[in-house]
MIKOLFI-22667 format. One record per residue (C-alpha): residue in three letters; x, y, z. Coordinates in steps of 0.02 Angstrom, whole numbers, plus 50000, padded with zeros to 5 digits. Example, Ala and Ser with C-alpha at 12.3 -4.5 7.8 and 13.67 -1.06 7.14 Angstrom:
// residues 2
ALA506154977550390SER506844994750357
END
This chain:
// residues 328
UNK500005000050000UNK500695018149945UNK500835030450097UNK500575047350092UNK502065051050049UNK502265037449905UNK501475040649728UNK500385026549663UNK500645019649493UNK498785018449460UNK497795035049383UNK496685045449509UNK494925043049475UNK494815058149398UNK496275055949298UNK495415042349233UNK493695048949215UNK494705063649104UNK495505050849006UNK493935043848952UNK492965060348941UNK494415062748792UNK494175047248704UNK492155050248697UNK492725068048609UNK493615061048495UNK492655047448456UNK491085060348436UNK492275071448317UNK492865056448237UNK491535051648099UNK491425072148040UNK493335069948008UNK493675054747879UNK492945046247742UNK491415034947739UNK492685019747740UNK493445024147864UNK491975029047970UNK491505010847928UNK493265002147979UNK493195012048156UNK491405007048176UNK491974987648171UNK493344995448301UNK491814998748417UNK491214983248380UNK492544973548435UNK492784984048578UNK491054977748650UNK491644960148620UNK493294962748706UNK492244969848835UNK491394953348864UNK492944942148848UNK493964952748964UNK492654949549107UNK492884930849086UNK494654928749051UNK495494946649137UNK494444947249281UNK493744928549331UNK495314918849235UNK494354907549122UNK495214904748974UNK494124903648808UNK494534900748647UNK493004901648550UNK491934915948591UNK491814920048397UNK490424904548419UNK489434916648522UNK489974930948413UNK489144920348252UNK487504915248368UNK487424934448399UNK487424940548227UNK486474924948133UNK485184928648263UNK484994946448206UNK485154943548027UNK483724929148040UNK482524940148124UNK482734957048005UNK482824946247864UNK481544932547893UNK480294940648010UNK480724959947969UNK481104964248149UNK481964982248167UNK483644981748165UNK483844992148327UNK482594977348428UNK483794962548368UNK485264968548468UNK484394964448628UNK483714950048584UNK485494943148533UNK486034948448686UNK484834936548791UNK485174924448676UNK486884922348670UNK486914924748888UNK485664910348883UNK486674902148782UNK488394906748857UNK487774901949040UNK487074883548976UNK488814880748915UNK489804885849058UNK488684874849167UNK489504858749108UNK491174869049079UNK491254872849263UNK492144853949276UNK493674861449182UNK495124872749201UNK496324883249138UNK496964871548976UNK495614860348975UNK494094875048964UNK495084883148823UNK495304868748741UNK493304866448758UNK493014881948696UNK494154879348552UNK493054864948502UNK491584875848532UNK492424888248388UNK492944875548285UNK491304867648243UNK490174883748241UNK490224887048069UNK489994868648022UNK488524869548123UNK487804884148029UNK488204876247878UNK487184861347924UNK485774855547790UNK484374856347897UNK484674876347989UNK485004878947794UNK483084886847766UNK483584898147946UNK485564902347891UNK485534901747716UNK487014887747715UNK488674889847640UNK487854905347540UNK487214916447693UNK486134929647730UNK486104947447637UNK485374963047765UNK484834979147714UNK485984992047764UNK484845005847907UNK484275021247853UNK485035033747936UNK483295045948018UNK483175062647915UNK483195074148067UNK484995068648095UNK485645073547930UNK486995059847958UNK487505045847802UNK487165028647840UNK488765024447901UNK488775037948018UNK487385033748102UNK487735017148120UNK489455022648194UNK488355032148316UNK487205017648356UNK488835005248394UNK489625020948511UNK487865022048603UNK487845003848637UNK489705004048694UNK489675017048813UNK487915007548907UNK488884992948904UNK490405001848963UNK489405006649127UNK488484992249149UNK490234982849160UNK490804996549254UNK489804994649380UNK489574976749369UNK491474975249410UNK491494989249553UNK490034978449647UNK489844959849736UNK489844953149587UNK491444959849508UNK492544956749678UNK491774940249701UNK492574934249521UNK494124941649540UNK494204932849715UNK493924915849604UNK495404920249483UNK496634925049623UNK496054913149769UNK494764900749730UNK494874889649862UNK494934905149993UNK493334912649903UNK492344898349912UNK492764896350097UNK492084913150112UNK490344910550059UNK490694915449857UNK489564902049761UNK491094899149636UNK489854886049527UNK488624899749510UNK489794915749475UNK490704907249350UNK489184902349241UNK488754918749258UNK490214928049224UNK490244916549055UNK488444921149008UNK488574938749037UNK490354938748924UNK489224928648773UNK488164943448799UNK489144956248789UNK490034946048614UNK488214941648549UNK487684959248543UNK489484963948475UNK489104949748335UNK487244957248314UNK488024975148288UNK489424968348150UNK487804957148061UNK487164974348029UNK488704985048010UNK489344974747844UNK487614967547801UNK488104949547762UNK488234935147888UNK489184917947830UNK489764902847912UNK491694905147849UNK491784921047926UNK491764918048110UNK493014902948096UNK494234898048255UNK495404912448169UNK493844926748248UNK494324918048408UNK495954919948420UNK495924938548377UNK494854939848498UNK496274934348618UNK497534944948526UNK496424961048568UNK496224958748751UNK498114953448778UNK498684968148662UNK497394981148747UNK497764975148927UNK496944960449046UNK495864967949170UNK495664980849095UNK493914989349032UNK494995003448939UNK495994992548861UNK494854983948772UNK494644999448641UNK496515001248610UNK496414979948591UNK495154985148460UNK495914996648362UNK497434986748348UNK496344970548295UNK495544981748158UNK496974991648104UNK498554982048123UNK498164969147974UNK497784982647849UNK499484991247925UNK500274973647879UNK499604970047721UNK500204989147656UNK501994987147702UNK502054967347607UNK500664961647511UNK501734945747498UNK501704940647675UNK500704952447767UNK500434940247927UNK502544937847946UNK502214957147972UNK500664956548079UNK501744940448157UNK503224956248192UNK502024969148265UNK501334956948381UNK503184951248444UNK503434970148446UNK502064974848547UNK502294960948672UNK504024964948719UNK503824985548729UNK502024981448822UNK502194965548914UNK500654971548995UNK499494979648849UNK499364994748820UNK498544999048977UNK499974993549079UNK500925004448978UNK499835019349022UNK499975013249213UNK501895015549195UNK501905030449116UNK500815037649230UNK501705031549385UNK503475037949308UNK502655055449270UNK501885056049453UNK503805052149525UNK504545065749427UNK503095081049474UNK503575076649643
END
């Protein structure tokens, strides 16, 4: 414990609360700034950031390893590209219902998961990943998922009063849903809840002598994170318009992992920075050697581990303690 007279390494609550008062700026600016790609590519950003979200509750905070939440990503966005397209629900009304979906669906599975640990529950969840898009591929869901082939959306409308393009409003819609699920993390972390999972990653056997129902909180923790990646999976159905089996293969996964080990574990903020480097760094790669773009992205990952060993919210932590011992 710092004294007094001893600077902590961690960021003042305000410090932090003016950190992320920044980012919201910018992000608000952001869309007015570039082009409609663009506006599109960081859109997918805040997509991802809401699934990083998710995963970082189960893996940064409880320390249940998974290696297939693209499954729940998939489930999230089939489910809201079957009910615009089949039933002509609004796309706004699908989100949710992904959402309870996939936490249905997230807490059945960690039931029976809640035998394994560490290795074994990745390697579970890797299976999990592995046969998703066989599974939506399958002859009989064909009518539902549209097989090999997919489902098309129709891209939103973006409301006249707004005066925004489509892909500015949609950019908007993803940063509205981000920020709720921001505080509802927030929050869900700061309570009982959030200390009773941490107390299961750091001391399990000392947590459940204390009363913590480990079973329970653990199922939970794994539903809430499918949430969290269901409505993330909802948001990209509708952000490019097309679902399809191939594209949430075990590779979705394992970016997913990349993200919250680049942005930070335990970390809420670091989950956007894990984001933008998911999003970004391939296109990065693939500019500097169209030959062998992933021995670059293969380099910036190497890179990135060895200056951050801790994300880039460690980094930040460092910085911030260094800057605090030289004011003072």
């Amino acid at each position: 414990m710092a004294t007094p007279n001893e600077p902590t390494s961690e960021p003042s609550a305000k410090a932090r609360l003016a950190g992320l008062l920044l980012l919201l700026v910018i992000a608000c600016v952001l869309p007015f700034l570039v082009s409609n790609y663009r506006v599109f590519q960081f859109t997918l950003a805040l997509v991802y950031a809401i699934a990083l979200l998710g995963l970082n509750m189960l893996t940064g905070y409880n320390g249940q390893i998974s290696l297939g939440h693209g499954a729940f990503y998939a489930i999230g966005a089939y489910v809201a590209a079957i009910l615009m397209d089949k039933f002509g629900v609004p796309y706004w009304l699908t989100v949710p219902v992904a959402g309870a979906v996939c936490l249905l669906a997230g807490f059945l599975f960690g039931l029976p998961a809640l035998r394994l640990e560490g290795l074994y529950l990745a390697l579970a969840t890797f299976a999990l990943g592995v046969a998703m898009p066989q599974i939506l591929k399958y002859k009989h869901l064909e009518h539902w998922t549209g097989g090999a082939q997919g489902i098309v959306i129709v891209k939103p409308e973006a409301p006249e009063w707004t005066g925004l393009t489509q892909d500015q409003w949609l950019y908007f819609v993803v940063l509205a849903f981000l920020l709720v699920l921001f505080v509802i993390g927030w929050n869900l972390l700061r309570g009982r809840m959030g200390r009773a999972m941490v107390a299961i990653r750091d001391q399990p056997i000392a947590a459940q002598a204390m009363g913590v129902n480990t079973a329970m909180v653990k199922s939970l923790t794994f539903g809430v994170s499918a949430m969290y990646t269901g409505i993330a999976g909802a948001l990209g159905a509708i952000v490019i318009q097309f679902v399809a089996p191939d594209s949430f293969n075990i590779f979705l996964s394992i970016t997913f992992v990349v993200g919250i080990v680049i942005g930070g574990l335990a970390s809420m903020q670091g989950a956007i920075f894990g984001a933008v480097f998911i999003q970004f760094i391939p296109n990065v790669a693939d500019q500097i050697s169209k030959a062998a773009p992933w021995a670059i992205y293969g380099v910036f990952l190497i890179v990135f581990m060895y200056v951050m060993p801790g994300g880039v919210a460690g980094l930040i932590r460092i910085l911030f303690g260094r800057f605090q011992r030289r004011r003072r």
